[in-house]
Every structure is written in C-alpha cells, then in structure tokens.
LUMSEGU-305442 format. One record per atom (N, C-alpha, C, O, CB): atom name; residue number from 1; chain; x negated, y, z. Coordinates in nm, 4 decimals, m for minus. Glycine has a CB too. Layout:
PT,CA,NUM,A,X,Y,Z
...
//
This chain:
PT,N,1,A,4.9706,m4.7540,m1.3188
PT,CA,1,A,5.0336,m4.6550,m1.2337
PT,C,1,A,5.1845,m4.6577,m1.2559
PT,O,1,A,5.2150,m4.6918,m1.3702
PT,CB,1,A,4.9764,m4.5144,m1.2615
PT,N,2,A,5.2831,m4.6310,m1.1771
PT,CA,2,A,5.3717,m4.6519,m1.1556
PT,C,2,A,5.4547,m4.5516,m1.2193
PT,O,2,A,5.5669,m4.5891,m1.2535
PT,CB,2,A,5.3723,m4.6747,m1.0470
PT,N,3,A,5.4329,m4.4721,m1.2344
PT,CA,3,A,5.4431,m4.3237,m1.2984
PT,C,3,A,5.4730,m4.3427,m1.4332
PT,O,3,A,5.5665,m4.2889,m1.4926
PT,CB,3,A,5.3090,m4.2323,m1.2889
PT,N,4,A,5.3825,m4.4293,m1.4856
PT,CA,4,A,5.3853,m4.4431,m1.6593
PT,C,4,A,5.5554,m4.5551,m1.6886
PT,O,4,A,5.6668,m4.5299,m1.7345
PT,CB,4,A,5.1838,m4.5621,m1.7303
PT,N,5,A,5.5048,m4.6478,m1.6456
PT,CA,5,A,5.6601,m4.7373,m1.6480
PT,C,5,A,5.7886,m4.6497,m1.6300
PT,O,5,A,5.8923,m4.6573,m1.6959
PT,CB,5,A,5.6708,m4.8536,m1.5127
PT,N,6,A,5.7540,m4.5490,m1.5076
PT,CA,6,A,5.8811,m4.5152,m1.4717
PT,C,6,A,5.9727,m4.4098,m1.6144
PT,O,6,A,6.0909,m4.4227,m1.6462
PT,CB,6,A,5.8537,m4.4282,m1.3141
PT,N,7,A,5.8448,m4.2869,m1.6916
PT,CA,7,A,5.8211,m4.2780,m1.7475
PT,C,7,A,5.8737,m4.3130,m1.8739
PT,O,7,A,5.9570,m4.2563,m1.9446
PT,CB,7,A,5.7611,m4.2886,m1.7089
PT,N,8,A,5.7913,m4.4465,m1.8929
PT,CA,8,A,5.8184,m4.5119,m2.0661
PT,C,8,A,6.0063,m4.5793,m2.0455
PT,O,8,A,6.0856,m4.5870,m2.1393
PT,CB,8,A,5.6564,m4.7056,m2.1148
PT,N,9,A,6.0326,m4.6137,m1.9191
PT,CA,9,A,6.1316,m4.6745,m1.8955
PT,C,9,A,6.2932,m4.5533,m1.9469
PT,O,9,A,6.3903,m4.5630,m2.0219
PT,CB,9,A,6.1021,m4.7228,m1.7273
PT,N,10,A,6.2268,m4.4318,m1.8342
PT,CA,10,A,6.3232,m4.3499,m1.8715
PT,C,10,A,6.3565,m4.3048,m2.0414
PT,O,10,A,6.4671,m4.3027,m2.0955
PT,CB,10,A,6.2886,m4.2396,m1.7914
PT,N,11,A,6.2352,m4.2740,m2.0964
PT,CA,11,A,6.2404,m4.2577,m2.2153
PT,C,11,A,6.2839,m4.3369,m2.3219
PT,O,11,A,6.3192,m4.2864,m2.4284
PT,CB,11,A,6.1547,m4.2324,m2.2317
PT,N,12,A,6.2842,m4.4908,m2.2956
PT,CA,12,A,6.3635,m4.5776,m2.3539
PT,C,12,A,6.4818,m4.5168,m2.3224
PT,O,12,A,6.5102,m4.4287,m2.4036
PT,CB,12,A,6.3493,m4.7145,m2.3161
PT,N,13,A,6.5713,m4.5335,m2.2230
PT,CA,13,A,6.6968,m4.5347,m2.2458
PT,C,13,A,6.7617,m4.3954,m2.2905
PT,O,13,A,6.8776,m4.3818,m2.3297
PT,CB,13,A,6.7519,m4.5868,m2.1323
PT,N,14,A,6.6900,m4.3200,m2.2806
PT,CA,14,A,6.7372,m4.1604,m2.3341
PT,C,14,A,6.6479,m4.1479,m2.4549
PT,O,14,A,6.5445,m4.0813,m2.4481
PT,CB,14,A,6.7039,m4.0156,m2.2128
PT,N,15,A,6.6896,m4.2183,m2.5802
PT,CA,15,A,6.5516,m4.2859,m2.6984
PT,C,15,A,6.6290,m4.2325,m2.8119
PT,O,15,A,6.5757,m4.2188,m2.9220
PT,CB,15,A,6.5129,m4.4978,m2.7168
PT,N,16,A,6.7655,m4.1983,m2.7881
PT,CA,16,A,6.8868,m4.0579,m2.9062
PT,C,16,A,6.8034,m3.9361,m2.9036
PT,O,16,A,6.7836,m3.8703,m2.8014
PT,CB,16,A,7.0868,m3.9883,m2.8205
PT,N,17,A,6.7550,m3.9087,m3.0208
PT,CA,17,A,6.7435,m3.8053,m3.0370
PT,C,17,A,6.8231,m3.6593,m2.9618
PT,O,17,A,6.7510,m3.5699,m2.9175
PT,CB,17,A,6.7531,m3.8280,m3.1446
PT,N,18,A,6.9745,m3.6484,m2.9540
PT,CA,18,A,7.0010,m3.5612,m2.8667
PT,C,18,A,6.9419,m3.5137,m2.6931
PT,O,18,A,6.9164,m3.4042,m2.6429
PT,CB,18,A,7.1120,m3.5941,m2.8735
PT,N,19,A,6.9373,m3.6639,m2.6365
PT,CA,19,A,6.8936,m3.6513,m2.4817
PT,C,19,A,6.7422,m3.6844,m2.4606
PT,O,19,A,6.6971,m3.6945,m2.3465
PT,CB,19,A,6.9822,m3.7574,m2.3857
PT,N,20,A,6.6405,m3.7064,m2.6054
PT,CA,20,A,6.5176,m3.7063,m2.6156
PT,C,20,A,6.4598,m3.5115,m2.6552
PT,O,20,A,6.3466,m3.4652,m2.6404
PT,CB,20,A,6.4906,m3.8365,m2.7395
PT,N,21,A,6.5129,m3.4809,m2.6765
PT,CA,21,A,6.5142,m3.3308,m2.7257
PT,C,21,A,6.4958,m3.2717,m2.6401
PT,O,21,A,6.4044,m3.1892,m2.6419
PT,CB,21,A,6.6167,m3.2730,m2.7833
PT,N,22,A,6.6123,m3.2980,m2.4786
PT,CA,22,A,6.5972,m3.2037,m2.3946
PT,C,22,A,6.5101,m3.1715,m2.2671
PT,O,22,A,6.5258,m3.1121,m2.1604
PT,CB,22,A,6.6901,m3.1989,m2.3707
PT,N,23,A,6.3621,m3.2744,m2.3635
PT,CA,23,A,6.2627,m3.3460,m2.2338
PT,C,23,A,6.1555,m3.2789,m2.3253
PT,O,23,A,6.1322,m3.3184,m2.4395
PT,CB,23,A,6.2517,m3.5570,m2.1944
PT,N,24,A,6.0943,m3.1776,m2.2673
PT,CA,24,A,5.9685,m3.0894,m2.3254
PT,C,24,A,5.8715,m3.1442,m2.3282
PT,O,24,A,5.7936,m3.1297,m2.4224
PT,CB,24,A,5.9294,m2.9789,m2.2669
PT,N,25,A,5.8385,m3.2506,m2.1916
PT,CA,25,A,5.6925,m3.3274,m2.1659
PT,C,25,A,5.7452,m3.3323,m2.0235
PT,O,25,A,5.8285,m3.2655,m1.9623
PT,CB,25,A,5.5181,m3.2392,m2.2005
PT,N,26,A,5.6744,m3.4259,m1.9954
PT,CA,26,A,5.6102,m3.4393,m1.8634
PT,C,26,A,5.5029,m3.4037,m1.7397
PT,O,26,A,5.3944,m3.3460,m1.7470
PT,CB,26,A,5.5948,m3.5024,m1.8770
PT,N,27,A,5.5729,m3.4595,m1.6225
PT,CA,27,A,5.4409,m3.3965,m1.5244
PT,C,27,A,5.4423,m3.5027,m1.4172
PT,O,27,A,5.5456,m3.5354,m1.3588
PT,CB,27,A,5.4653,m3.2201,m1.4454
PT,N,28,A,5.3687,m3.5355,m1.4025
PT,CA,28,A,5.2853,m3.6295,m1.3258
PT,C,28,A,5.3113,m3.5868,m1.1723
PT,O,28,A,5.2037,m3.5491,m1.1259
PT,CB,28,A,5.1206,m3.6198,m1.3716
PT,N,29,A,5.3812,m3.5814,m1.1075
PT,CA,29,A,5.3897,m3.5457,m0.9422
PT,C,29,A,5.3242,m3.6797,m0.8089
PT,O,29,A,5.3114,m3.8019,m0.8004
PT,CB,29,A,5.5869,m3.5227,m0.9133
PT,N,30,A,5.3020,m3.5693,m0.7356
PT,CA,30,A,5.1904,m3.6448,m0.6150
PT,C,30,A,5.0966,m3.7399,m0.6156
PT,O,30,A,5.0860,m3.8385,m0.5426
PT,CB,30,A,5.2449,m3.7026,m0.5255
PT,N,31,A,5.0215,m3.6988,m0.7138
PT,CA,31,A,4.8965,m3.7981,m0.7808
PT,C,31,A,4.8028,m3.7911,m0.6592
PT,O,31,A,4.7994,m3.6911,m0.5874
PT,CB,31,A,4.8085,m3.7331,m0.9439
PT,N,32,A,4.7324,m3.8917,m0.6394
PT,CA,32,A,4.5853,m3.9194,m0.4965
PT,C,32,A,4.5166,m3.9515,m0.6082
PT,O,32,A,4.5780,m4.0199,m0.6901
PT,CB,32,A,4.5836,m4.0706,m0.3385
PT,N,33,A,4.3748,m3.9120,m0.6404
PT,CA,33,A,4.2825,m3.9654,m0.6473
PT,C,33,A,4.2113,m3.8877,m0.7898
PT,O,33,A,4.2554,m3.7792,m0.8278
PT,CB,33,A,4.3161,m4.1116,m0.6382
PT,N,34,A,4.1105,m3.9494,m0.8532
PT,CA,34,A,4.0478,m3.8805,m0.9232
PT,C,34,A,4.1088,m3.8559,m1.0752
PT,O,34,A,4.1657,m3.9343,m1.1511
PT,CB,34,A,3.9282,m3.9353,m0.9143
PT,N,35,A,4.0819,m3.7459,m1.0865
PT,CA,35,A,4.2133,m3.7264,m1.1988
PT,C,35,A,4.1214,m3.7625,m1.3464
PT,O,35,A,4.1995,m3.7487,m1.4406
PT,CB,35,A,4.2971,m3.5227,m1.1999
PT,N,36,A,4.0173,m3.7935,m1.3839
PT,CA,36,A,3.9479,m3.8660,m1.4384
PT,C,36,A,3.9408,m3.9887,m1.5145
PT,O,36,A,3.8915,m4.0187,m1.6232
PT,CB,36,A,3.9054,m3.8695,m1.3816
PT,N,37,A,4.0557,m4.0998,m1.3536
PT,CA,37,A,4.0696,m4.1828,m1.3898
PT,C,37,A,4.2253,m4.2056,m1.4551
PT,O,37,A,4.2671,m4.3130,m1.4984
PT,CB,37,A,4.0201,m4.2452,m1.3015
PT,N,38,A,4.2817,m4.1094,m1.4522
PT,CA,38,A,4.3925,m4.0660,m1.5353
PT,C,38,A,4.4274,m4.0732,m1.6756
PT,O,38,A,4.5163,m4.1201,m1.7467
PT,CB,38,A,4.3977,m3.9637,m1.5202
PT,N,39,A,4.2900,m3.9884,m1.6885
PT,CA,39,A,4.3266,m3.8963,m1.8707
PT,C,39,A,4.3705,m4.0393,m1.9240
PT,O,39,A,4.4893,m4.0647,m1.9436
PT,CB,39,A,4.1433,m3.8018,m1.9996
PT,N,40,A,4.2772,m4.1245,m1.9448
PT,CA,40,A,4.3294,m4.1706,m2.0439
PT,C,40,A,4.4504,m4.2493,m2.0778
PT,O,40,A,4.4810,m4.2912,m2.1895
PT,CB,40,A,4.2572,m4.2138,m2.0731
PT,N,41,A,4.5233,m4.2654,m1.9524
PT,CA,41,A,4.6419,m4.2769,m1.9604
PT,C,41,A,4.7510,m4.1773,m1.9880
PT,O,41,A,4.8564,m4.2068,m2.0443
PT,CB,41,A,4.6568,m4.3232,m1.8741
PT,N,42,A,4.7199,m4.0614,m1.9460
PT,CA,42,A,4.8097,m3.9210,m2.0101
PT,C,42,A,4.8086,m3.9233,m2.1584
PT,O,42,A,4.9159,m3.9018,m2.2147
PT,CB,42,A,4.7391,m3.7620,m1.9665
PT,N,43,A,4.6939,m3.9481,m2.2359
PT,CA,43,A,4.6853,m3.9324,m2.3511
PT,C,43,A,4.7774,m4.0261,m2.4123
PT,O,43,A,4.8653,m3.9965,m2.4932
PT,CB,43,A,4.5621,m3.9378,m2.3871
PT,N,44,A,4.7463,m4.1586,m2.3606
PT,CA,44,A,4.8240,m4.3091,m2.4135
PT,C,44,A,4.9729,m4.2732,m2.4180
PT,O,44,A,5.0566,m4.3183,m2.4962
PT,CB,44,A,4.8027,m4.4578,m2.2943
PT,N,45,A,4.9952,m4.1605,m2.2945
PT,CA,45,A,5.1685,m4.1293,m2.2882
PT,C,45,A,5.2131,m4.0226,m2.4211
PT,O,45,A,5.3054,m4.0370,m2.5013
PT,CB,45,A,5.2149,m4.0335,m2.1132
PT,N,46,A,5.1057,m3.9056,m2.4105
PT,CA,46,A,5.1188,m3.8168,m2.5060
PT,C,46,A,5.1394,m3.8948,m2.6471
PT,O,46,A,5.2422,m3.8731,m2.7112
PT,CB,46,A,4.9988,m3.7248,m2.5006
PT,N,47,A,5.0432,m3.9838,m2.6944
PT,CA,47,A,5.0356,m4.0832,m2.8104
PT,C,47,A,5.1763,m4.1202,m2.8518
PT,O,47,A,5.2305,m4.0816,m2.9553
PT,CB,47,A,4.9543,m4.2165,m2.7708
PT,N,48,A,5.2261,m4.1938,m2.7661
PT,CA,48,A,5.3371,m4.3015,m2.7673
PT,C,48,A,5.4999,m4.2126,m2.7606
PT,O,48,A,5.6109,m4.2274,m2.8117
PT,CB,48,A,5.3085,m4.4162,m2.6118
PT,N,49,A,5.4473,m4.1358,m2.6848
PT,CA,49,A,5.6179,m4.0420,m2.7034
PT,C,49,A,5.6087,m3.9330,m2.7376
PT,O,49,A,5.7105,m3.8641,m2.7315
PT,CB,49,A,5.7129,m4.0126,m2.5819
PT,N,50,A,5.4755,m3.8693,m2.7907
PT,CA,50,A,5.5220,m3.7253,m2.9045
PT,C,50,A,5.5212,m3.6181,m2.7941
PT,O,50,A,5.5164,m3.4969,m2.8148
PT,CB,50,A,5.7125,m3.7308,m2.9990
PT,N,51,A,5.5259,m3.6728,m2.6855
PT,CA,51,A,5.5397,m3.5138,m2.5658
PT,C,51,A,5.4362,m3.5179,m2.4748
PT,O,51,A,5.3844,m3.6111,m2.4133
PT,CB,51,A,5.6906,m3.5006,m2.4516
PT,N,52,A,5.4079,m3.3509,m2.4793
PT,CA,52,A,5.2786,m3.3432,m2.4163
PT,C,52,A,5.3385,m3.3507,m2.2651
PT,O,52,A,5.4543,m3.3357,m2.2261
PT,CB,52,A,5.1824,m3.1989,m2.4594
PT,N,53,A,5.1940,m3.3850,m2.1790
PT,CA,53,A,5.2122,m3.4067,m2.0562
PT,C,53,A,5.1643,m3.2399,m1.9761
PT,O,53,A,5.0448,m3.2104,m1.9772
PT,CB,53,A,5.1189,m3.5520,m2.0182
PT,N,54,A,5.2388,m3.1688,m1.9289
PT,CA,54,A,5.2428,m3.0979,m1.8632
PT,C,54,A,5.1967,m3.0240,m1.8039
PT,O,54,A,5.1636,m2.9055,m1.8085
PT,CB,54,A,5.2662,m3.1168,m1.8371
PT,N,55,A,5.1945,m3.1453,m1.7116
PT,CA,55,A,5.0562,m3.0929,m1.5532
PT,C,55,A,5.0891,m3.2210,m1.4880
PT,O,55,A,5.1799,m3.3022,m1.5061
PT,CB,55,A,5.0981,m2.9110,m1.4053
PT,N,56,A,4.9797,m3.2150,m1.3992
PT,CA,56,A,4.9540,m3.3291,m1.3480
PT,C,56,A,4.9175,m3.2176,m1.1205
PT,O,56,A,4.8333,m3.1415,m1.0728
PT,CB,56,A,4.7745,m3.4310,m1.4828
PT,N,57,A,5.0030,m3.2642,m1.0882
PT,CA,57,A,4.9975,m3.2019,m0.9608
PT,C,57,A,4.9732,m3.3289,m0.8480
PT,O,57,A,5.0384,m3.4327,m0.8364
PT,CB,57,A,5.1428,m3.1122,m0.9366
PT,N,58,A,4.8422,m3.2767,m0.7607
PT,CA,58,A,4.7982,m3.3297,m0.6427
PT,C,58,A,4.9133,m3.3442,m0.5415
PT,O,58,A,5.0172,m3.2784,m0.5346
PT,CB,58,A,4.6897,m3.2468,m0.5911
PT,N,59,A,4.8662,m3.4556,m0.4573
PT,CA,59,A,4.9996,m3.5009,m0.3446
PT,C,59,A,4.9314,m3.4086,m0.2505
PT,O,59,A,4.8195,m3.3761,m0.2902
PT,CB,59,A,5.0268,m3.6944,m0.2777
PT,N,60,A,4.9671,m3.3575,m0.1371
PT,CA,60,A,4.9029,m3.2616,m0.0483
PT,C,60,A,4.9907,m3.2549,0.0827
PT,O,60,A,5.1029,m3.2223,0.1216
PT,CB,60,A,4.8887,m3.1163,m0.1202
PT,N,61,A,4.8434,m3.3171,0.1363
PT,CA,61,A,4.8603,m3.3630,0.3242
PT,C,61,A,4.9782,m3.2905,0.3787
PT,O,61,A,4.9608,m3.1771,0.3339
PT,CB,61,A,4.7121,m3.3044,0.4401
PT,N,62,A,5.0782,m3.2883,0.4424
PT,CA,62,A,5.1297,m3.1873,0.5087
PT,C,62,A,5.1596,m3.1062,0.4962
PT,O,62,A,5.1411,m3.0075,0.5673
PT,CB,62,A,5.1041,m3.1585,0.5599
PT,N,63,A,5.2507,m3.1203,0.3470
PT,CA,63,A,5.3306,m3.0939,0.2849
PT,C,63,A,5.5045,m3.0615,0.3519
PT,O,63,A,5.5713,m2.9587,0.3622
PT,CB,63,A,5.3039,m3.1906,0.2016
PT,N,64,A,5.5221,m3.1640,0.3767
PT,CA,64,A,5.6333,m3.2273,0.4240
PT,C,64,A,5.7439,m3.2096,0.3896
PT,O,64,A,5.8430,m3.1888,0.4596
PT,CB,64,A,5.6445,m3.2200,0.5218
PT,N,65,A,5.7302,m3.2202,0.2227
PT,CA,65,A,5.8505,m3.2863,0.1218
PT,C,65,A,5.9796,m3.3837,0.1654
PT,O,65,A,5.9688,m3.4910,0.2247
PT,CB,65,A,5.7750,m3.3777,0.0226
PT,N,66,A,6.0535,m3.3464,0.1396
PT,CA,66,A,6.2025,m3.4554,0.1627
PT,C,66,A,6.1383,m3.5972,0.0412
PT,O,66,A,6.1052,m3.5867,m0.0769
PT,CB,66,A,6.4181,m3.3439,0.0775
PT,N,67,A,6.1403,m3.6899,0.1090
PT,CA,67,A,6.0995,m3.8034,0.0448
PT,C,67,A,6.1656,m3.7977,m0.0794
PT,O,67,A,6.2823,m3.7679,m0.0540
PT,CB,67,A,6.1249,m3.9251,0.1177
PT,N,68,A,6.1505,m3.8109,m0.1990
PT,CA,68,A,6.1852,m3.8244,m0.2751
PT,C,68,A,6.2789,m3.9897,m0.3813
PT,O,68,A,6.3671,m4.0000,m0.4665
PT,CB,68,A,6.0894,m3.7628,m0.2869
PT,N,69,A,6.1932,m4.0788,m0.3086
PT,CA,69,A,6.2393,m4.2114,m0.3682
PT,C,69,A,6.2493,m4.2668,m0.2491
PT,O,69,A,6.2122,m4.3799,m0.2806
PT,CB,69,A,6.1490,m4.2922,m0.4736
PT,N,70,A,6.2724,m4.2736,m0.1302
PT,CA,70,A,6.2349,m4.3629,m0.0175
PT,C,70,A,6.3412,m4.3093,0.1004
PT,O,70,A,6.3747,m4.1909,0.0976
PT,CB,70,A,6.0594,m4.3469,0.0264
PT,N,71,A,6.3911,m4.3938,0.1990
PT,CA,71,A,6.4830,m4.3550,0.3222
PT,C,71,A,6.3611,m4.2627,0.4203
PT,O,71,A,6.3307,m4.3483,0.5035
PT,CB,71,A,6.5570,m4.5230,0.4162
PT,N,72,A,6.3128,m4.1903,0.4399
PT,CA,72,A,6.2480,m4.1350,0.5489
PT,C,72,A,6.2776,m4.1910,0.6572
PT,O,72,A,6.3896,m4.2230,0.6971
PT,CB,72,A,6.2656,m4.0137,0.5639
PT,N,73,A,6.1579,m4.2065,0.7169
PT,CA,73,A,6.1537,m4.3043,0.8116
PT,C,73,A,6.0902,m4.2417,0.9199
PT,O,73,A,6.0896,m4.3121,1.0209
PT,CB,73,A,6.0895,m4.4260,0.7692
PT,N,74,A,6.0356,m4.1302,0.9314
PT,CA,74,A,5.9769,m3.9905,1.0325
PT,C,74,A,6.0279,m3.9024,1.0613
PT,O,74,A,6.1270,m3.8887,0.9895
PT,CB,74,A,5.8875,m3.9189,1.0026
PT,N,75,A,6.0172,m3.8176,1.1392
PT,CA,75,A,6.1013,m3.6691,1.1743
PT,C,75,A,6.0393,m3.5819,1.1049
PT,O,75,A,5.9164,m3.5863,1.1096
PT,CB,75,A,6.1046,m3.6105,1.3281
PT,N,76,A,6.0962,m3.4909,1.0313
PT,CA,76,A,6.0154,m3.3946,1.0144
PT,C,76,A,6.0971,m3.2438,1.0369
PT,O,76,A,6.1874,m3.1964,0.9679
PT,CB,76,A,5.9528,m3.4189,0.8759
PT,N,77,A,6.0176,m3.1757,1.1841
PT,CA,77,A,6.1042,m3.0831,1.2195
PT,C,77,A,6.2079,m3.1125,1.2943
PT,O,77,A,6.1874,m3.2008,1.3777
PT,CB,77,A,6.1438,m3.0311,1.1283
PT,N,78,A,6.3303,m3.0585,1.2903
PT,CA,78,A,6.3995,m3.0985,1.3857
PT,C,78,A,6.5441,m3.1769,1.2919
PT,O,78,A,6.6638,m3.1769,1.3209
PT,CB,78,A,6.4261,m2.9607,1.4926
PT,N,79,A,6.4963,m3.2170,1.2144
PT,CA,79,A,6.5874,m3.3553,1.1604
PT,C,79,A,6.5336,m3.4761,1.2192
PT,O,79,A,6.4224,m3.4784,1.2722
PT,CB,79,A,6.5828,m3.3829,0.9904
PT,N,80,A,6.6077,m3.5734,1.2114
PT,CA,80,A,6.6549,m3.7035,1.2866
PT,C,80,A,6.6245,m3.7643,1.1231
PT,O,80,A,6.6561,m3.7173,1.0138
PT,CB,80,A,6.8486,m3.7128,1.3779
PT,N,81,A,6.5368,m3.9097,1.1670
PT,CA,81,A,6.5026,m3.9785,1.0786
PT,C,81,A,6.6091,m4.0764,1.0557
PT,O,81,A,6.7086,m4.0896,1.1269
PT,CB,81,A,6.3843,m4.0240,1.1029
PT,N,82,A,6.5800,m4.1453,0.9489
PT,CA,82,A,6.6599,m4.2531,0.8963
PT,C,82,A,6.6486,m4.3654,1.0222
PT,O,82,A,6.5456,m4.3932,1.0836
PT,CB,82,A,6.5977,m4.3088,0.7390
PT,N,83,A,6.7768,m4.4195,1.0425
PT,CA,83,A,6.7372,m4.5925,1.1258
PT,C,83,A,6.7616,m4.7052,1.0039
PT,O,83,A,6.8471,m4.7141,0.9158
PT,CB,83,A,6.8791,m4.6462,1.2898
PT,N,84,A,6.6630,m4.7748,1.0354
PT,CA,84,A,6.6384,m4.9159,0.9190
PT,C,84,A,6.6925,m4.9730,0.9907
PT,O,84,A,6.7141,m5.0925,0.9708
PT,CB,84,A,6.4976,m4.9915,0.8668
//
C-alpha cells in the first residue's frame, strides 16, 4: 500500500528527534476495502516507528474532497476543472 512508503519515507527524513517528536502517530486516510487486510500492516508500522496508528478512515462515495495529491480533473460544483 502506498500509504506505508509514503509514511516510512516521510519518517526517514524527519528521523531528528526534534521533528520526530512532533508526530503523535498516524492515520491512514481514504482507505477502500477490507480493513482486515490491513492490520497487519498497521502493526508492522506501529513496530518499526514507535507510533501508534491512529485511525484508519474509509474513502466515502461523494464526498467531494478537493483532491488532495492529484490536478482535478472534474467539476465539482461550480468550480472549473483543471485542463491537462
């Protein structure tokens, strides 16, 4: 999952004790699917960096979140989408 890299990645480079301090744990955002097939990767994270994982929150249909990592490429409402 993509989540974990992004994750172990960030935590490498903020790996000083000062800017590792100011990260309580984690949370898992817009997860699909069975959360089951998860745990045992939450745990592997909890294991490896000392911080508990959070919460773990469902992605949910129609929503209609400002994309977060991505150019929006749809209208949503009466904003004007990105042109590629």
């Amino acid at each position: 999952m993509a989540a974990f890299s992004l994750i172990w990645s960030a935590r490498s480079i903020c790996s000083r004790p000062p800017e590792e301090n100011r990260v309580p744990g984690f949370v898992i955002n817009r997860f699909r699917g069975d959360i089951a097939l998860l745990e045992s990767g939450l745990t592997w994270l909890e294991e490896r960096t000392g911080k508990p994982v959070l919460g773990v929150l469902p992605y949910l249909h129609g929503l209609m979140l400002d994309a977060e990592d991505a150019i929006a490429t749809v209208t949503v409402d009466s904003q004007k989408a990105a042109k590629i």
